[in-house]
C-alpha positions in Angstrom: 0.0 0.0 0.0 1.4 3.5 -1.0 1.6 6.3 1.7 -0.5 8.5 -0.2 -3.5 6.1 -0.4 -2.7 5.2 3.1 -2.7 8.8 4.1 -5.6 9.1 1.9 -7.6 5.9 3.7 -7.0 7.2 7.0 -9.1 10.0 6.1 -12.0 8.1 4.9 -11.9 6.4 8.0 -11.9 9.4 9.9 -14.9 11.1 8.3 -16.8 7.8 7.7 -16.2 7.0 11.6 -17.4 10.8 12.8 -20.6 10.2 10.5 -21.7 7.2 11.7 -21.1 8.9 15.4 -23.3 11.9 14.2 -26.1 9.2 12.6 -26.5 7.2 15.3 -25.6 9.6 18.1 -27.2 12.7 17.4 -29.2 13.5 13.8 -32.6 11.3 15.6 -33.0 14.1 17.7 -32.3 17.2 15.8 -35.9 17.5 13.8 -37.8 16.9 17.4 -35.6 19.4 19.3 -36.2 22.2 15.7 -40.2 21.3 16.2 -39.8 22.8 20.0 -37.8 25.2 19.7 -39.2 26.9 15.9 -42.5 25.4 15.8 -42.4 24.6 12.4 -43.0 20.2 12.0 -42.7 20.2 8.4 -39.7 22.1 7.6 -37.5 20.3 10.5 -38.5 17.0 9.5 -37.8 17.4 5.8 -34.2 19.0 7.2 -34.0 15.7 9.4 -34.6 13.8 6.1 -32.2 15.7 4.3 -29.6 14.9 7.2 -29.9 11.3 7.2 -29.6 11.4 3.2 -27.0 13.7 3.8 -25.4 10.7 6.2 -25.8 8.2 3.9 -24.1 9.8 1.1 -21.1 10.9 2.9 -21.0 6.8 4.0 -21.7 5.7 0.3 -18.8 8.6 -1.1 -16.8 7.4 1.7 -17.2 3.7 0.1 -17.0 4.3 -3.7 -13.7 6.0 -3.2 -12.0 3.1 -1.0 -13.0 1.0 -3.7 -11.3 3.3 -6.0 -8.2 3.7 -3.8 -8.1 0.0 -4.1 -8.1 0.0 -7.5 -5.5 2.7 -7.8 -3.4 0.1 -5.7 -3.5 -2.9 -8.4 -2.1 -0.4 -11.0 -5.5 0.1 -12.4 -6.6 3.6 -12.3 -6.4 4.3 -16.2 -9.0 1.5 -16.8 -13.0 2.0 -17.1 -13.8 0.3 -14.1 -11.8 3.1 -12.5 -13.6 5.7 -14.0 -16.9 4.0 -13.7 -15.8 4.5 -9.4 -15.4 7.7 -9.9 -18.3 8.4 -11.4 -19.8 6.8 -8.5 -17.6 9.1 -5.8 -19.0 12.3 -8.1 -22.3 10.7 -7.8 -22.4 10.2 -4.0 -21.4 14.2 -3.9 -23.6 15.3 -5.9 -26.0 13.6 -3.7 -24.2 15.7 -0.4 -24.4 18.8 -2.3 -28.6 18.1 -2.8 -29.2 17.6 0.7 -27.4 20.6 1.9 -30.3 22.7 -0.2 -33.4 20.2 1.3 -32.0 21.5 4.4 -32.1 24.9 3.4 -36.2 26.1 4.4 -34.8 24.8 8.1 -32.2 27.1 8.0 -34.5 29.9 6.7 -37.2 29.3 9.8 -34.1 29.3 12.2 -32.8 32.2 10.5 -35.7 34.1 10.7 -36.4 33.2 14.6 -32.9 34.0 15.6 -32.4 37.1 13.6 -29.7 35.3 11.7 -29.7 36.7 8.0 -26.0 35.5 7.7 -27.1 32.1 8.6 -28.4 31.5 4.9 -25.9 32.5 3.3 -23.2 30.3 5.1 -25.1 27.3 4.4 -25.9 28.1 1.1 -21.8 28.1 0.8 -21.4 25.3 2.8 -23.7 23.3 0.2 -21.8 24.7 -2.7 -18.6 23.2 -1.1 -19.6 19.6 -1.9 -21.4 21.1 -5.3 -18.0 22.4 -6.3 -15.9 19.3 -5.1 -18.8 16.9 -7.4 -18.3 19.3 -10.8 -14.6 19.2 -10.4 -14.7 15.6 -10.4 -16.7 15.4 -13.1 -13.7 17.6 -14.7 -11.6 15.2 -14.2 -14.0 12.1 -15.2 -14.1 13.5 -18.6 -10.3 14.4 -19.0 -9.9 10.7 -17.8 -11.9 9.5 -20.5 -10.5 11.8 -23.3 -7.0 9.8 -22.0 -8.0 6.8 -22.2 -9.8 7.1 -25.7 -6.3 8.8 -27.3 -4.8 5.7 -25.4 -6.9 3.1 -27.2 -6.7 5.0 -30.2 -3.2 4.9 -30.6 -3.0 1.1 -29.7 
């Protein structure tokens, strides 16, 4: 196993392991406690949806790309199963990046209650984090393929 893919795994771990801590630990009671505290059932229970989605994509991303990382380590990462993971990786992000705006009518009741106009607007960026992360992987999806197409053409 390479250092950088070891380095790399470590951090998959790492986030994987503090999601499934957030899942199990804590995202049950958040739409319950935002129904008490903003009175608004319907918009803290689609945020509570859009959390655990949001929790199951960052498990399923988390997946995909150790599956690619292990396919980087056999010396296959200019093949189409590799780029077939990381279309699954860009996938699984794209699906992070969705959630963040379900959440986003939660954020505007709590926003509203607390006075919090800012509040919108750093969530909104915090969803275009994983939005920007998904595209640039797509970026380098299709620059993979044009590769590997010259590749086999010149074969």
């Amino acid at each position: 196993m390479r250092i950088r893919t070891l380095f790399l795994r470590f951090f998959i771990v790492a986030i994987s392991l503090f999601d499934l801590a957030l899942g199990i630990f804590a995202l049950w009671r958040i739409p319950p406690r935002l129904v008490a505290i903003y009175g608004n059932p319907y918009t803290a229970y689609i945020a509570g949806v859009g959390m655990y989605l949001c929790f199951i994509c960052i498990l399923t991303a988390g997946w995909f790309a150790w599956i690619l990382l292990n396919t980087i380590d056999r010396e296959q990462a200019f093949t189409s199963k590799a780029l077939d993971q990381l279309h699954d990786v860009t996938l699984s992000i794209y699906g992070i990046a969705i959630e963040f705006f379900i959440m986003l009518p939660q954020i505007y009741v709590t926003a509203q209650f607390e006075d919090a106009p800012g509040m919108i607007i750093a969530v909104f960026f915090a969803g275009m984090l994983p939005l920007t992360v998904a595209v640039t992987l797509d970026i380098v999806h299709y620059l993979w393929t044009k590769a590997l197409t010259k590749i086999n053409a010149t074969k």
